[in-house]
N, C-alpha and C positions, 0 to 999 in steps of 0.2 A: 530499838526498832527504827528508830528516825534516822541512825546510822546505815541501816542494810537498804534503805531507799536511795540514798543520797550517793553510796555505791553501784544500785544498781541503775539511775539514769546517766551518771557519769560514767560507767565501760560501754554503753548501747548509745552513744552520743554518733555513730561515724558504721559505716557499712564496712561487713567485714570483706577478706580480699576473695575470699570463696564465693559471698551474695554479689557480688561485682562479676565473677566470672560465668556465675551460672546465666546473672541477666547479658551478658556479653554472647554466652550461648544459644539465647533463646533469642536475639536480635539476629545472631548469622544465621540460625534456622531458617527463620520468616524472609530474611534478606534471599537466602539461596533458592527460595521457593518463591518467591515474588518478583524478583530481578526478570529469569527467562520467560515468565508469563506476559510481566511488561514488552521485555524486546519483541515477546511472539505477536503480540498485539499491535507492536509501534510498526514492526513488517506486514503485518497484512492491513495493518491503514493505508501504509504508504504504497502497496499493491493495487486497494482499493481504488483510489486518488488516480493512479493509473488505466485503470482498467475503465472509471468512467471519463477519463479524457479519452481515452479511444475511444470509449463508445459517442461520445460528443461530435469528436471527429466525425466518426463513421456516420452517425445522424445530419451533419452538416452536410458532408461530399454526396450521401444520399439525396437528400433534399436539393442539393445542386443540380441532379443528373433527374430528377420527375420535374424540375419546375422547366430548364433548360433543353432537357433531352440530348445533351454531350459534353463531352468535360472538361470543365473552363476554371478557370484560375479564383472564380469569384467565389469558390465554399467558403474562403474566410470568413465573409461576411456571415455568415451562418452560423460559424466556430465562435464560441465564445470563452474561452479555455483563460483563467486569470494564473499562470503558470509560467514560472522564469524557464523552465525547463522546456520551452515549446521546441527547441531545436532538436530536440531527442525525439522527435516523432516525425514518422513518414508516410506515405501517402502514394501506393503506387495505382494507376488506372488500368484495365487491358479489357478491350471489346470484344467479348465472345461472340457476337453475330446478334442471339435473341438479348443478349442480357449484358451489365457494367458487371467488370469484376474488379473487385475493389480490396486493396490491401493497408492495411492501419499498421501501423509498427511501430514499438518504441524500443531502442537499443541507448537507453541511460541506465544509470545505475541506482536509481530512486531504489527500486523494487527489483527481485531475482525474476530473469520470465517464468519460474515454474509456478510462484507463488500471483504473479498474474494471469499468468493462465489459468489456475483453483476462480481468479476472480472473473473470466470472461466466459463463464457459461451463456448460451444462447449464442454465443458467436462460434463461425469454423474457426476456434485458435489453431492455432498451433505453433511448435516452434522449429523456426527456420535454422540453417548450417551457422549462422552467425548468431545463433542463441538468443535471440531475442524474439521476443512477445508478440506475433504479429493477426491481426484478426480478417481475416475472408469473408466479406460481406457482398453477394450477387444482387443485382438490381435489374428487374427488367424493363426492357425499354418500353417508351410506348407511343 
């Protein structure tokens, strides 16, 4: 009896090459289903991050044209954007008579424009011939 023990923890000492492949199996599962969840996630962060620096923008240039009433170079001071990427954003002005019309734009590659645009509800997104994310914000004068 003390024989058939001593054989059977020494064959069960070591994983066999089938339990090695089936846990190899069930690792690339969860991998294949986990992986594009992260990336979908890690894209619409990085959309995110986007869309509220435009909207930061668009809150400062705002606040530039009710305190000032015309549009002056000084919204930075207003912007407070901690972003290496600040050159990727623009900022066009044009006077419609009653009202500041105001365009925000980012043409980096942080973020796809379609996927910031999902992020800039509230704003007139849209996207311009040069494919990128730009928001239309009106301000009236006063």
């Amino acid at each position: 009896m003390d024989l058939i023990k001593k054989k059977d923890l020494k064959s069960r000492s070591a994983f066999t090459l089938i339990e090695l492949l089936i846990v190899l199996a069930i690792i690339g599962a969860l991998m294949s289903i986990g992986i594009p969840i992260y990336t979908g996630a890690l894209d619409s962060a990085k959309a995110t991050v986007v869309a509220s620096n435009i909207r930061t923008i668009s809150d400062g240039v705002r606040m530039d044209l009710m305190l000032n009433n015309e549009a002056s170079k000084t919204a930075s001071k207003y912007i407070q954007l901690d972003n290496t990427e600040i050159n990727n954003y623009h900022v066009n002005y044009s006077d419609t008579g009653d009202e500041w019309r105001i365009e925000i734009g980012y043409n980096g590659n942080m973020a796809t424009p379609k996927k910031i645009k999902e992020k800039l509800k509230g704003c007139n997104e849209k996207l311009t011939d040069s494919n990128s994310a730009t928001c239309v914000v009106e301000v009236p004068k006063m």
